[in-house]
C-alpha positions in Angstrom: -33.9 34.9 6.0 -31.1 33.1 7.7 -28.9 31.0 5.7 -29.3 27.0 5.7 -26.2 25.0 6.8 -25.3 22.0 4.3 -23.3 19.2 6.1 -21.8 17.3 2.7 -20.8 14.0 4.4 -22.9 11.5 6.8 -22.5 12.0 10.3 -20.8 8.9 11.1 -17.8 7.4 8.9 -18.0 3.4 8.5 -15.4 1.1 10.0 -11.9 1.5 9.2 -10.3 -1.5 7.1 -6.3 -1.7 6.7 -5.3 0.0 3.0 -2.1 0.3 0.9 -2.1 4.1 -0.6 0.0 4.9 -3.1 0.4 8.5 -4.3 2.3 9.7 -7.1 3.2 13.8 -8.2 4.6 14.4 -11.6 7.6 16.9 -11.2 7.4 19.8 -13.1 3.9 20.0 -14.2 3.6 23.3 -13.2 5.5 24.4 -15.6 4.4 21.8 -18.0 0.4 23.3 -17.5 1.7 27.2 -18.1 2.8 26.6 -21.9 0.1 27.9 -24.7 -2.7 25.3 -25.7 -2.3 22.8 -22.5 -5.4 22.2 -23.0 -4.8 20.1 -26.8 -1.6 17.9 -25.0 -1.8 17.7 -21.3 -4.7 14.6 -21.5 -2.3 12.7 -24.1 0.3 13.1 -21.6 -1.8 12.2 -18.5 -3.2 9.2 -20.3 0.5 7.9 -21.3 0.6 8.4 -17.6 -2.3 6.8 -16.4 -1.5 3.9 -18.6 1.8 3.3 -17.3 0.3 2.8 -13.7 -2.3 0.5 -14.9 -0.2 -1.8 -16.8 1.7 -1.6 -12.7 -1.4 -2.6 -11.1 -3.3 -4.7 -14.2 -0.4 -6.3 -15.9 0.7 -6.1 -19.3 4.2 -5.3 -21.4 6.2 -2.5 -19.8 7.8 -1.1 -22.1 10.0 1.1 -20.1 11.4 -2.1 -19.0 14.1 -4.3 -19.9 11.8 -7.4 -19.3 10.5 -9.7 -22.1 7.6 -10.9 -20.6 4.4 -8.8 -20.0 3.5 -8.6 -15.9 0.9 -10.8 -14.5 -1.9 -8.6 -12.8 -1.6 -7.9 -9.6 -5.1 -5.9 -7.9 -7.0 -2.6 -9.4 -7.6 -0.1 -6.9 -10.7 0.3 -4.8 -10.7 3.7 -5.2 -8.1 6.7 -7.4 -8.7 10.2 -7.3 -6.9 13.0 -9.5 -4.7 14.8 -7.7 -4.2 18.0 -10.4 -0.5 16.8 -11.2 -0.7 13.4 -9.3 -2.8 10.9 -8.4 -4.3 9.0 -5.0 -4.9 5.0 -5.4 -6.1 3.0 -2.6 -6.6 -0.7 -2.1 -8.1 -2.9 0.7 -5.3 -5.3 2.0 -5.9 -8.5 3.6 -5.7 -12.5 3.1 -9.8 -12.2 1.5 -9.5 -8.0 0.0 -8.2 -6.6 -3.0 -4.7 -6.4 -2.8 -3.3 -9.9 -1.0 -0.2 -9.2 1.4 2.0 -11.2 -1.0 1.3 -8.6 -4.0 2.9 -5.7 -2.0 6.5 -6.2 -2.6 5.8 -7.0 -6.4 3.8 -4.0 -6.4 6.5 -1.6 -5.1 9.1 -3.6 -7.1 6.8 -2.1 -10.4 6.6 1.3 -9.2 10.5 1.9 -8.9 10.9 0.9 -11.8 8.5 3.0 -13.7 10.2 5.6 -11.7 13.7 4.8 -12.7 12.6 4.4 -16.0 10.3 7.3 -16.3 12.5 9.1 -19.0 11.2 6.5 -21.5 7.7 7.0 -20.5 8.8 11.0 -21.5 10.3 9.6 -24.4 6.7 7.7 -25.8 4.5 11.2 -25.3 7.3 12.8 -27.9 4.9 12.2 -31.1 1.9 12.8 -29.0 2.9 16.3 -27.2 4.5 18.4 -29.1 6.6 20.5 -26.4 9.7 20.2 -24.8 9.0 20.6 -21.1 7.6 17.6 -20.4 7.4 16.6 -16.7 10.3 14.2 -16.7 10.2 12.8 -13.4 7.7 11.1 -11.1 8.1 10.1 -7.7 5.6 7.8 -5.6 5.1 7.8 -1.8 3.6 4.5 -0.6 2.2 4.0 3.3 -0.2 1.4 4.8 -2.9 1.7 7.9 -6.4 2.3 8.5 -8.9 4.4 6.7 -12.3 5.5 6.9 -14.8 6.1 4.4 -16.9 9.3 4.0 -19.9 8.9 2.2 -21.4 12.1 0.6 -25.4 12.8 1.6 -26.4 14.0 -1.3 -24.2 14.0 -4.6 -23.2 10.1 -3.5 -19.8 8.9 -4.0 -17.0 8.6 -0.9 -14.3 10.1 0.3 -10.9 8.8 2.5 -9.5 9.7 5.1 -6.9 8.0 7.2 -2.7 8.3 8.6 -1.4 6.4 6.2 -2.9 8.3 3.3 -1.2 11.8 5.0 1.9 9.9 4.9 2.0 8.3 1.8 1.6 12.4 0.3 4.2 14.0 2.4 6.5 10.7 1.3 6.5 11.5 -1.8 7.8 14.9 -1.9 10.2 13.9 1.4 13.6 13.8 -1.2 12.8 14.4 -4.8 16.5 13.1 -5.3 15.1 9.7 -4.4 11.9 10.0 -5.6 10.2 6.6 -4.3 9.7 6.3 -0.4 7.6 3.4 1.4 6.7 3.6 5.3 7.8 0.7 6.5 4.8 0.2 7.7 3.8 -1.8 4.6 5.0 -4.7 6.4 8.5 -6.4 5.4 11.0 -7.9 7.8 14.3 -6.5 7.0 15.4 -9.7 5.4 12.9 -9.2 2.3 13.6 -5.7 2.2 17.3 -6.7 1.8 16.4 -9.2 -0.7 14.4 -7.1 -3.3 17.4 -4.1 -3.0 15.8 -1.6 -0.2 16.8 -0.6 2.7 15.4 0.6 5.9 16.4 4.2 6.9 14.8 6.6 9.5 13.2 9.8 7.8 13.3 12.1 10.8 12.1 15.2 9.0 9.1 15.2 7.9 6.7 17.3 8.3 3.8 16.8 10.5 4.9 13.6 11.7 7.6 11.3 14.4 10.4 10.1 12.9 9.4 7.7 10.3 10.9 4.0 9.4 11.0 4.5 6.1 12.0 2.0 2.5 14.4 3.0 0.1 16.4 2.2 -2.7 19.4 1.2 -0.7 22.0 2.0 -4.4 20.0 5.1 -4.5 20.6 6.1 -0.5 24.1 5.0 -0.9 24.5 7.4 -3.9 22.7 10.8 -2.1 25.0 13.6 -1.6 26.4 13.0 2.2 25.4 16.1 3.8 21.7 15.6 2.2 21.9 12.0 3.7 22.6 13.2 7.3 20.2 15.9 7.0 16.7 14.1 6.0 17.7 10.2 7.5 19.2 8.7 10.3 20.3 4.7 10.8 17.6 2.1 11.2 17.6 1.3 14.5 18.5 -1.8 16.4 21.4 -2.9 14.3 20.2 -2.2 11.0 23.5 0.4 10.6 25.4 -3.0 9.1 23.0 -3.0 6.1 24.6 -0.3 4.2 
């Protein structure tokens, strides 16, 4: 009896729309998952996690942050997935879709600085999970572009598929001494990028892709160890070398 081929997805994805992905990876959570009775702390930790990222996207008090007053809500994603020691989150972007143009920057402005202030988000899980190797950093990689949509044949549910989403993963693991990378390709003119504190840098190494126009924390660039600096990026082009 020969054995039946299953095909999991439809054979034709639907039309791509534009999408901001963000993807974030919790450093150290290798190490974090191999200590005796995981199973009893890791979903505390993930949930302290989990909850940080949706006050980001929801609004709420941060209180990893120095600010008084509680963020307005922004968009919820259209779609997250669980990445095993990070997550995927995807919105539709567009004057009429989830996420508005206009929410971008504040977006990204929220995730640096739950990045930069992680270490109090570490700090909150202490009476919650009980061990010392915490992962104590997480870094985010943010891209923008089309994606398709799967849809399963028989269990339901979608999938994604798409450049941005690719890029927006190897982003952020490009320089875990950054730890927050946007393509460019999220749609600022230099100017704003200037005005929020980035800056606009070429990442010419990574992997599986062209050199990349890439947004950083320009204090952050400025502060990378030289040779790692002219290793992984090159200037902006046309003129942008004056920014830094």
């Amino acid at each position: 009896m020969g054995v039946t081929r299953r095909f999991p997805f439809e054979s034709l994805a639907k039309p791509p729309f534009q999408a901001l992905v963000v993807i974030f990876d919790l450093e150290g959570f290798s190490t974090f998952f191999a200590q005796p009775d995981v199973q009893t702390y890791m979903p505390r930790y993930l949930n302290r996690v989990f909850e940080c990222t949706s006050i980001a996207f929801l609004g709420g008090k941060a209180y990893w942050s120095k600010a008084d007053k509680a963020m307005a809500p922004l968009a919820a994603p259209d779609h997250e997935k669980f990445l095993g020691d990070g997550a995927l989150f995807l919105w539709t972007v567009g004057p009429d879709a989830t996420l508005r143009p206009t929410q971008i920057m504040p977006l990204l402005n929220r995730l640096w600085n739950l990045k930069q202030n992680f270490s109090k988000v570490v700090d909150a899980c202490s009476d919650v999970v009980p061990v010392t190797d915490l992962p104590r950093a997480i870094r985010f990689g943010i891209a923008r572009g089309s994606v398709y949509e799967l849809t399963r044949k028989e269990a339901g549910g979608t999938e994604y598929l798409g450049y941005c989403i690719n890029l927006a993963s190897r982003l952020q693991s490009y320089c875990k001494e950054l730890g927050f990378i946007a393509s460019a390709r999220v749609g600022f003119t230099r100017e704003i990028v200037k005005k929020h504190g980035y800056i606009r840098v070429v990442a010419k190494k990574l992997r599986g892709f062209p050199k990349e126009l890439v947004i950083v924390d320009q204090g952050e660039y400025k502060g990378l160890p030289a040779a790692l600096r002219a290793d992984l990026f090159d200037a902006a082009p046309q003129g942008e070398r004056g920014d830094i």
